[in-house]
C-alpha positions in Angstrom: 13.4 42.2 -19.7 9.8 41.8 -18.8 9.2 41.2 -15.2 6.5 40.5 -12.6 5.0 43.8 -10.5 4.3 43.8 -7.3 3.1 39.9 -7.1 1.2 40.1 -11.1 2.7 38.1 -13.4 2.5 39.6 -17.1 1.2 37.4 -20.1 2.7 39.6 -23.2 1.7 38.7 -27.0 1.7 41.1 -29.5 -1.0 41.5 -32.3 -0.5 42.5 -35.9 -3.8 43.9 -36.6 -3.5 46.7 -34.1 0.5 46.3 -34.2 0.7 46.6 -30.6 2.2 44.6 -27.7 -0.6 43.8 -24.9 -0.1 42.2 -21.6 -2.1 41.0 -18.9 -2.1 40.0 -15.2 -1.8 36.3 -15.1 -4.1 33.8 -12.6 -6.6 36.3 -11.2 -10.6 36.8 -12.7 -10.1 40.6 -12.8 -8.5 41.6 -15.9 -5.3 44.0 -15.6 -4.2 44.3 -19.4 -1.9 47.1 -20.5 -1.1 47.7 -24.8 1.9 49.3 -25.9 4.2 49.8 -29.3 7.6 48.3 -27.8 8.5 45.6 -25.3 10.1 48.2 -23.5 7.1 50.6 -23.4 4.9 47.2 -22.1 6.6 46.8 -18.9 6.1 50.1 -17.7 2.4 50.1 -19.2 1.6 46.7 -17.4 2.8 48.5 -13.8 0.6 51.6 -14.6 -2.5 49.0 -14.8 -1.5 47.2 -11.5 -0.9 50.2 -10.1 -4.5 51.6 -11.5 -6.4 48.3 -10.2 -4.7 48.1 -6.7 -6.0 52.2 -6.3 -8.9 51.5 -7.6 -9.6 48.7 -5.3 -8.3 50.8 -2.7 -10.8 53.7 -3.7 -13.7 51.0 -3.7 -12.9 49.2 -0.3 -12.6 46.0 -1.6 -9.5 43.1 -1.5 -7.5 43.3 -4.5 -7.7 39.5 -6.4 -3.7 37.9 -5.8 -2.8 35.7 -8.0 -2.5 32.1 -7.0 0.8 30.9 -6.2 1.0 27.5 -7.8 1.9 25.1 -4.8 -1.4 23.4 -3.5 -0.9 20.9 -0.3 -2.6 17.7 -0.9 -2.7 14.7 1.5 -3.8 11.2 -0.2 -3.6 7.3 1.1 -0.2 5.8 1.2 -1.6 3.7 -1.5 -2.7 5.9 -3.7 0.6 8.4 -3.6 2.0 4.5 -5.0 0.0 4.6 -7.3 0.6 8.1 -8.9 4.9 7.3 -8.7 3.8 4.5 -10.6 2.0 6.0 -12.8 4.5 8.7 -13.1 7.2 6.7 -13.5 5.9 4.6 -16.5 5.2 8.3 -18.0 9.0 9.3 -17.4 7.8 12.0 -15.0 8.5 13.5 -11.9 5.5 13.5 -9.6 5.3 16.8 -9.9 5.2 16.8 -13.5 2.5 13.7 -13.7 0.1 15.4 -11.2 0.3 18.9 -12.8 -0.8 17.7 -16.1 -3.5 15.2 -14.8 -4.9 18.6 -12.9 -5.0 20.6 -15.4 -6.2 18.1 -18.0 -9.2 17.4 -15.0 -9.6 21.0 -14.8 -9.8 22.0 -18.5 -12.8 18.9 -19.1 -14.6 20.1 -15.9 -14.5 24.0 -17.0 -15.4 22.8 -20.6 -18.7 20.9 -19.5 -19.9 24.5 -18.7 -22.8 23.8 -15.7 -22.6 24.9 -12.1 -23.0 22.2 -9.6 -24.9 23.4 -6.1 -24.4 22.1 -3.4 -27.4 22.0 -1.0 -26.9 21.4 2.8 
């Protein structure tokens, strides 16, 4: 059974050209990835890369990237929270469900326009 390390979440595919199972860390910039033949050989891979980035961050001084942990806090207007049940009711959502999506879909257009915003002070 595949299983997070030590906080890292593994995204495992495998890919016919090199017949070879590859995983990386999930929901941090730095890039963890591990290759093996066999499931079972991709688990222990993927620890040997955390294991190998949280040393070498170790060696280097610097704060190994976490990744994220998926709940974010948000405070909104009475009205507004009314507005999204609404909205996720006529979607047959939870809230939960309703605002994830919306995120993300806000997200993925935002990242997709490709240009840095500064903000000067």
């Amino acid at each position: 059974m595949i299983r997070s390390y030590k906080g890292y979440v593994p995204e495992i595919w495998y890919e016919h050209d090199d017949k070879a199972f590859h995983a990386i860390a999930q929901g941090i910039r730095s890039v963890i990835h591990a290759e093996a033949s066999t499931l079972e050989e991709i688990q222990k891979e993927f620890e040997l890369s955390v294991d190998t980035y949280l040393e070498y961050c170790r060696e280097e001084g610097i704060e190994p990237q976490k990744p994220k942990s998926g709940n974010i806090a948000v405070r909104i207007a009475p009205e507004v929270h009314e507005m999204v049940a609404d909205a996720a009711n006529a979607d047959a959502k939870s809230i939960n469900q309703w605002i994830a999506e919306v995120l993300k879909e806000a997200a993925e257009k935002r990242l997709s326009e490709r240009s840095i915003k500064i903000r000067i002070r």
